[in-house]
GUVEX-327906 format. One record per residue (C-alpha): x, y, z; residue number from 1. Coordinates in pm, whole numbers, padded with zeros to 5 digits. Last residue first. Example, Ala and Ser with C-alpha at 12.3 -4.5 7.8 and 13.67 -1.06 7.14 Angstrom:
! GUVEX-327906
PT        u        v        w   num
PT    01367   -00106    00714     2
PT    01230   -00450    00780     1
***
This chain:
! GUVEX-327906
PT        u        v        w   num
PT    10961    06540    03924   410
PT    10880    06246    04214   409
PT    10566    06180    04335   408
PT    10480    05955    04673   407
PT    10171    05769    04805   406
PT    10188    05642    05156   405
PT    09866    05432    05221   404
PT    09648    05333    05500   403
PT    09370    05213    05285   402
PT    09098    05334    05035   401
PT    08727    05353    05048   400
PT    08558    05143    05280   399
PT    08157    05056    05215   398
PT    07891    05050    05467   397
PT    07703    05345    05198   396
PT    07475    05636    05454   395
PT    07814    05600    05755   394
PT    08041    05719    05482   393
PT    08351    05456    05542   392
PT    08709    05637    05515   391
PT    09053    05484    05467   390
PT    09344    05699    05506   389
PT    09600    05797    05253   388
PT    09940    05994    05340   387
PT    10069    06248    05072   386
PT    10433    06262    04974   385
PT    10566    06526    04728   384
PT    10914    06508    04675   383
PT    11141    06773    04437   382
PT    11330    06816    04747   381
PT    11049    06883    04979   380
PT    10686    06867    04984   379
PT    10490    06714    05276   378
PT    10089    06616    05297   377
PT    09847    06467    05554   376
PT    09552    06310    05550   375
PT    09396    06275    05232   374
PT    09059    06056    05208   373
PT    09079    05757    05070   372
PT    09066    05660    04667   371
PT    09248    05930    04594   370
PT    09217    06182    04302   369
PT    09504    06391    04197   368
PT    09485    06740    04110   367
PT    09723    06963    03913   366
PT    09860    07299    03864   365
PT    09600    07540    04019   364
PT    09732    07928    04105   363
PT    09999    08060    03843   362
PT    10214    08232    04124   361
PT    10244    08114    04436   360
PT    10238    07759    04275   359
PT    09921    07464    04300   358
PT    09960    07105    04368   357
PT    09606    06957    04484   356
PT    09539    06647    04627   355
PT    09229    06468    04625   354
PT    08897    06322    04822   353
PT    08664    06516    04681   352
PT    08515    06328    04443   351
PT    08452    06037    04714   350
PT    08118    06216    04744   349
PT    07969    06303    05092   348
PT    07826    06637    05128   347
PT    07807    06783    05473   346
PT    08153    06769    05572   345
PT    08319    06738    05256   344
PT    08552    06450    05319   343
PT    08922    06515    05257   342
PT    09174    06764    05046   341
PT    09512    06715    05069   340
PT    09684    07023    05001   339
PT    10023    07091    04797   338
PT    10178    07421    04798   337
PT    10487    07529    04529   336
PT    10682    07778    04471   335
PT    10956    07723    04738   334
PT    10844    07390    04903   333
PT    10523    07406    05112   332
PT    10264    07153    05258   331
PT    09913    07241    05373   330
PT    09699    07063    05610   329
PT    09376    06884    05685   328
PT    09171    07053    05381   327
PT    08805    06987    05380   326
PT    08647    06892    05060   325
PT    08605    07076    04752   324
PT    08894    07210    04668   323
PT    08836    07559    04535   322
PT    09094    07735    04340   321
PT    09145    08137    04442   320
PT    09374    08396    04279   319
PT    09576    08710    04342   318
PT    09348    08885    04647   317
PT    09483    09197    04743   316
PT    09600    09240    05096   315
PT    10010    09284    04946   314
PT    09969    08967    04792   313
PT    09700    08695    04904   312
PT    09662    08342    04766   311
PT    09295    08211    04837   310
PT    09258    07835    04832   309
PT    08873    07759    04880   308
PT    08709    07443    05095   307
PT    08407    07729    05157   306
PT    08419    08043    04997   305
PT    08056    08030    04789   304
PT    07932    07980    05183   303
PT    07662    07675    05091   302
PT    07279    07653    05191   301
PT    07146    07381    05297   300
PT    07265    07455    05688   299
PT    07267    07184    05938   298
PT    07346    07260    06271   297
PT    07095    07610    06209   296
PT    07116    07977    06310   295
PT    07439    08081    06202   294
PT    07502    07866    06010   293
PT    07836    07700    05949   292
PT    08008    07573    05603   291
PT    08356    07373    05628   290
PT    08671    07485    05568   289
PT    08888    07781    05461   288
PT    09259    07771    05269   287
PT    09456    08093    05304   286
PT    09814    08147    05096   285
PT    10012    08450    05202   284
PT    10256    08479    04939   283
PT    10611    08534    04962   282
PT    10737    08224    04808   281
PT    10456    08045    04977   280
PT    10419    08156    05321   279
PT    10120    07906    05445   278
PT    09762    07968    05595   277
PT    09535    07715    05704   276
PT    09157    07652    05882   275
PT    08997    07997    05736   274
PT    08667    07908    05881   273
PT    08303    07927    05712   272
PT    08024    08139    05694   271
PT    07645    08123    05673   270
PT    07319    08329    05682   269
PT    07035    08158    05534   268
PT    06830    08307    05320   267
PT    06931    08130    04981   266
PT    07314    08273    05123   265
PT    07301    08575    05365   264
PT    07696    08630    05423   263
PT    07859    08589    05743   262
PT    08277    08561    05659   261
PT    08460    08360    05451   260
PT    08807    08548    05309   259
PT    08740    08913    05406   258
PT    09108    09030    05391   257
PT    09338    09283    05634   256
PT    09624    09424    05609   255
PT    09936    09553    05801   254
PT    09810    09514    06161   253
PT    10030    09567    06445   252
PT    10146    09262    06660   251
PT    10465    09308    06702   250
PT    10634    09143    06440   249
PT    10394    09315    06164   248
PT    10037    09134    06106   247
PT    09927    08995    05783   246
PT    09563    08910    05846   245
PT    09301    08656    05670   244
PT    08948    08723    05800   243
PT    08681    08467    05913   242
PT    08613    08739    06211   241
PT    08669    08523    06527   240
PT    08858    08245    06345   239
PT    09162    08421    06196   238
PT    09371    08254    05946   237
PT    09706    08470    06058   236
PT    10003    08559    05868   235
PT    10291    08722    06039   234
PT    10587    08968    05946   233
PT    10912    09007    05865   232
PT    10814    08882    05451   231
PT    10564    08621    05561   230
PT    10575    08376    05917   229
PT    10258    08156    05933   228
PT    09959    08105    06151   227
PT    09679    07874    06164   226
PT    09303    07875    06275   225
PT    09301    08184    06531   224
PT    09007    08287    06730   223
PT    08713    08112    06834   222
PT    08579    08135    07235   221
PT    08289    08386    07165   220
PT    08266    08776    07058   219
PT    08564    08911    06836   218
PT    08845    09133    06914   217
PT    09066    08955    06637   216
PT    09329    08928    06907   215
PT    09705    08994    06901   214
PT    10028    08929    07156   213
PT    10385    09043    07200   212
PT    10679    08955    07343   211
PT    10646    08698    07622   210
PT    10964    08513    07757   209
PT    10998    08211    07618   208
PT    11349    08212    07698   207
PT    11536    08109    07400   206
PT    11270    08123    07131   205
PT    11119    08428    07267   204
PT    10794    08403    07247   203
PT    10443    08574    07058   202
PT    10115    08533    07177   201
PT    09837    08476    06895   200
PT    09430    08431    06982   199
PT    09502    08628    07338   198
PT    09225    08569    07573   197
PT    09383    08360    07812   196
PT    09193    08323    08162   195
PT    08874    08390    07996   194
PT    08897    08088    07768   193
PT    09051    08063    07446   192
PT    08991    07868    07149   191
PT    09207    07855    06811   190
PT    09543    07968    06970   189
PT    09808    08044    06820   188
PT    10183    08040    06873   187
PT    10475    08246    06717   186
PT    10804    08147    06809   185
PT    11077    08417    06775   184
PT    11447    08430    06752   183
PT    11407    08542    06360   182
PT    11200    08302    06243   181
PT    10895    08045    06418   180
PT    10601    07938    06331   179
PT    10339    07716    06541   178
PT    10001    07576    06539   177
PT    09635    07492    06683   176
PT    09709    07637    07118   175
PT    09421    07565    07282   174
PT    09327    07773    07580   173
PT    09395    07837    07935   172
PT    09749    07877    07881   171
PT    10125    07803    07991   170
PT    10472    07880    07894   169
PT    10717    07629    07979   168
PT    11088    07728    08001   167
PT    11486    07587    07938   166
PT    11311    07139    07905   165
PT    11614    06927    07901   164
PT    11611    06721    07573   163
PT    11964    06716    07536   162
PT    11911    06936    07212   161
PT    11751    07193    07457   160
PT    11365    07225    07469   159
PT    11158    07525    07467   158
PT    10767    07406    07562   157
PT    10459    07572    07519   156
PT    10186    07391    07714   155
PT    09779    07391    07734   154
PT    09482    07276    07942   153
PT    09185    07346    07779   152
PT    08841    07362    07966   151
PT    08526    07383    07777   150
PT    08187    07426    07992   149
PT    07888    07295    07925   148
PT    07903    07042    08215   147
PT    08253    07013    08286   146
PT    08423    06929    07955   145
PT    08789    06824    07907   144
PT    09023    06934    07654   143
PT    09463    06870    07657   142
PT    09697    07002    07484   141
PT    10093    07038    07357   140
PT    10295    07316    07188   139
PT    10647    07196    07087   138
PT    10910    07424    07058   137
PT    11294    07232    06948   136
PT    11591    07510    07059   135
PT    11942    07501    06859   134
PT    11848    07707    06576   133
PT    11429    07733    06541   132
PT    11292    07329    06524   131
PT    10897    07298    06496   130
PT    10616    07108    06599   129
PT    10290    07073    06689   128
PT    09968    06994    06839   127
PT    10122    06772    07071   126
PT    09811    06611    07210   125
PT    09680    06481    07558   124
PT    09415    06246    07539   123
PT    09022    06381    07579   122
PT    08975    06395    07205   121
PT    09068    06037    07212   120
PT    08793    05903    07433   119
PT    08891    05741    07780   118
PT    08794    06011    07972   117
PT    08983    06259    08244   116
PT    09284    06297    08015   115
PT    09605    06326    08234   114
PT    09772    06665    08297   113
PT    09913    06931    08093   112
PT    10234    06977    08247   111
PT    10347    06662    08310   110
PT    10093    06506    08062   109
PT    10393    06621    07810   108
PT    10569    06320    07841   107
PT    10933    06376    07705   106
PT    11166    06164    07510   105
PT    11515    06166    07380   104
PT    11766    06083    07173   103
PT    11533    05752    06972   102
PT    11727    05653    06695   101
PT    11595    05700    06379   100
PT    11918    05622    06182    99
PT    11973    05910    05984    98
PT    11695    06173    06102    97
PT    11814    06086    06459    96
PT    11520    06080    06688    95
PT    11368    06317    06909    94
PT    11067    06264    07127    93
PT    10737    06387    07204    92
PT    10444    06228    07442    91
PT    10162    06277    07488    90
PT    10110    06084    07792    89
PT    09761    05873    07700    88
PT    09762    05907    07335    87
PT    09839    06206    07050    86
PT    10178    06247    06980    85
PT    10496    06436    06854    84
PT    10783    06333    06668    83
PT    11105    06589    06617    82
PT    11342    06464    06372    81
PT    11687    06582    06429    80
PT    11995    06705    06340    79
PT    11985    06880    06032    78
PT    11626    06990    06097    77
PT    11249    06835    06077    76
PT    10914    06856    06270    75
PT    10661    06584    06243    74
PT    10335    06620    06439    73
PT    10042    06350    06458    72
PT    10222    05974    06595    71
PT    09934    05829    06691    70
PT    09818    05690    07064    69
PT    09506    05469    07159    68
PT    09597    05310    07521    67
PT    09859    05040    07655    66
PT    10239    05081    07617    65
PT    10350    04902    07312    64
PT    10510    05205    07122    63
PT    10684    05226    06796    62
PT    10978    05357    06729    61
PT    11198    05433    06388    60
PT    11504    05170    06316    59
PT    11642    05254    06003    58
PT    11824    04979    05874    57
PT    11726    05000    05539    56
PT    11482    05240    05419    55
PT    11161    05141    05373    54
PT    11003    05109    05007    53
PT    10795    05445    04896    52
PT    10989    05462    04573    51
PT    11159    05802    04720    50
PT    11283    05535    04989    49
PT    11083    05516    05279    48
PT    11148    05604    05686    47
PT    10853    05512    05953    46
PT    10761    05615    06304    45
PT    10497    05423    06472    44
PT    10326    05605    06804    43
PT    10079    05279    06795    42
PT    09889    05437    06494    41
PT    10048    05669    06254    40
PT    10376    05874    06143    39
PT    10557    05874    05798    38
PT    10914    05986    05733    37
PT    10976    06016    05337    36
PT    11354    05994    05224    35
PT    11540    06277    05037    34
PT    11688    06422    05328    33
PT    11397    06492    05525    32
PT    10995    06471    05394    31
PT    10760    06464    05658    30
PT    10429    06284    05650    29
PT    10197    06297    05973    28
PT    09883    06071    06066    27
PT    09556    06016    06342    26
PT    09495    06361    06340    25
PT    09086    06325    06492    24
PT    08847    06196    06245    23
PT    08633    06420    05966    22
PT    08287    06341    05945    21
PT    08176    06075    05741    20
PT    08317    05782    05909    19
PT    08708    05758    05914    18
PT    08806    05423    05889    17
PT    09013    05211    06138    16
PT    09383    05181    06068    15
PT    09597    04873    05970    14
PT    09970    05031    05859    13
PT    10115    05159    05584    12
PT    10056    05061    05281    11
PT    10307    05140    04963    10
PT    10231    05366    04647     9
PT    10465    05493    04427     8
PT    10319    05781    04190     7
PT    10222    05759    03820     6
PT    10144    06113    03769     5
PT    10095    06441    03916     4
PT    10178    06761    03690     3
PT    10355    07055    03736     2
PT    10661    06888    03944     1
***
């Protein structure tokens, strides 16, 4: 798949736009067994054909109880597909990956409590996702405010292919994404309060018992953006420092790379935050966000790393490609990484909405425009599948795009 042509195109279904900042996870793509699993509004779980048409017979869920909920997280195995949400209960379920079946379901507002506001952020949220042997982890949150104050609510969970929860493992702060190899589960955290100040812990998949943790050290409540396992060892987007890390197993540091940190810009001093890191074909691959000031809400000036792919080997940086807008997520098969690039936070031009296919190796391969901004991405089996949501800049009153599935085949 070097290039990006002619793809399928279906619409999913009727979502409100995202204004010019960037909305809550509203969507999920997963690619399984040669067919495309989308997840959106009402908890709605959908299979398609490679030619984006829906697969016969297959029988995903939706959900009519009352309140805003999306289906957000999609984890895949043999046996399963692993849905998580964002709405009143949080909920997370397995289905059958042939059939879609519901198994079963879980509410994680057990552990993490109910949202004390109406408001979406405020809803309890499975923030992800993932299935290591026999055990599905999900990590699940919830935010309120009191005052000034932040206060996350947070849950690890080890489930059993019955859907019996084996062990919890809780946290005042907000767990962001998981990875997991080797009989470990590696969570982190991008805010943490006093009572947890540990920006990665690391599990045991079958207990949960803790095995190791790591910090960047660094003042305030950021601290990790994503996480990923390399080569025996773990890749970290940190937060507190802006630095990409490649820790061993335990926790020790292996190397160390200024991605987007403070720099004096046009006099202003600005930065930005490595929001995604993937193993791609043993590569650490970094992608940073939006620009921040230090001293200002709205900076002019522009961190010459922001919305940048960085592909680390060995701690030495092997190539960059800037995307322009603000990645949501990153998608990996062998080789290859696809991200779907959305609204530049500051700057709005449709140019950026996009996605980009670039390999471990070569850097850039291809972009492809998009009429809506790019939600989420998957890449599997020669499959890339991108999810489309509309936007509306809140300076034009017009809507660009549409709740779309768009897949490539090659």
């Amino acid at each position: 798949m070097p290039t990006l042509a002619d793809p399928a195109r279906r619409l999913l279904d009727d979502i409100p736009p995202a204004g010019s900042r960037h909305n809550w996870a509203r969507s999920a793509v997963a690619v399984v067994d040669g067919r495309i699993v989308t997840g959106g509004p009402g908890g709605r779980v959908t299979a398609h054909n490679p030619d984006a048409t829906p697969v016969d017979g297959w029988t995903g869920p939706g959900d009519s109880a009352a309140g805003e909920r999306y289906a957000v997280s999609l984890a895949t195995a043999a046996d399963r597909l692993v849905v998580g949400q964002r709405g009143p209960d949080g909920r997370v379920a397995a289905l059958s990956p042939t059939t879609g079946a519901v198994r079963w379901r879980y509410e994680t507002s057990a552990d993490v409590g109910t949202a004390t506001r109406e408001s979406l952020l405020f809803q309890p949220y499975v923030v992800d996702a993932t299935v290591a042997d026999d055990t599905t982890v999900v990590a699940a949150r919830r935010y309120e405010r009191d005052g000034d104050e932040r206060i996350w609510s947070s849950v690890v969970l080890g489930i059993d292919p019955d859907g019996a929860i084996r062990w919890r493992y809780h946290a005042r702060a907000s767990p962001i994404a998981l990875a997991a190899a080797d009989g470990r589960v590696v969570v982190a955290y991008n805010r943490c309060s006093a009572d947890h100040v540990h920006g990665l812990v690391v599990l045991d998949t079958d207990s949960g018992d803790l095995l190791a943790n790591w910090d960047p050290g660094t003042e305030g409540d950021r601290r990790v953006g994503d996480v990923a396992v390399l080569d025996g060892g773990i890749a970290v987007a940190s937060h507190g420092d802006k630095h990409g890390y490649l820790l061993d197993p335990d926790g020790g540091e292996r190397w160390r790379v200024d991605l987007a940190s403070e720099r004096s810009v046009d006099g202003e001093t600005v930065y930005a935050y490595p929001t995604h890191v993937a193993a791609v074909d043993g590569t650490a691959v970094f992608v940073t966000g939006n620009t921040f000031a230090a001293s200002t809400r709205d900076p002019d000036a522009r961190h010459p790393r922001e919305h940048t792919v960085v592909a680390v080997d060995g701690g030495d940086v092997a190539w960059t490609h800037e995307i322009g807008g603000f990645a949501r997520g990153l998608a990996v098969d062998g080789s290859l990484l696809a991200v779907p690039s959305a609204q530049h936070f500051r700057e709005r031009s449709a140019d950026t909405h996009a996605v980009h296919l670039l390999d471990s190796d070569r850097g850039h391969l291809d972009s492809q425009p998009i009429l809506g901004v790019a939600s989420a991405a998957a890449l599997g089996n020669g499959t890339l599948a991108v999810v489309e949501e509309p936007v509306e800049y809140h300076d034009e009153g017009v809507t660009r795009g549409a709740h779309r599935l768009h897949v490539w085949q090659g």
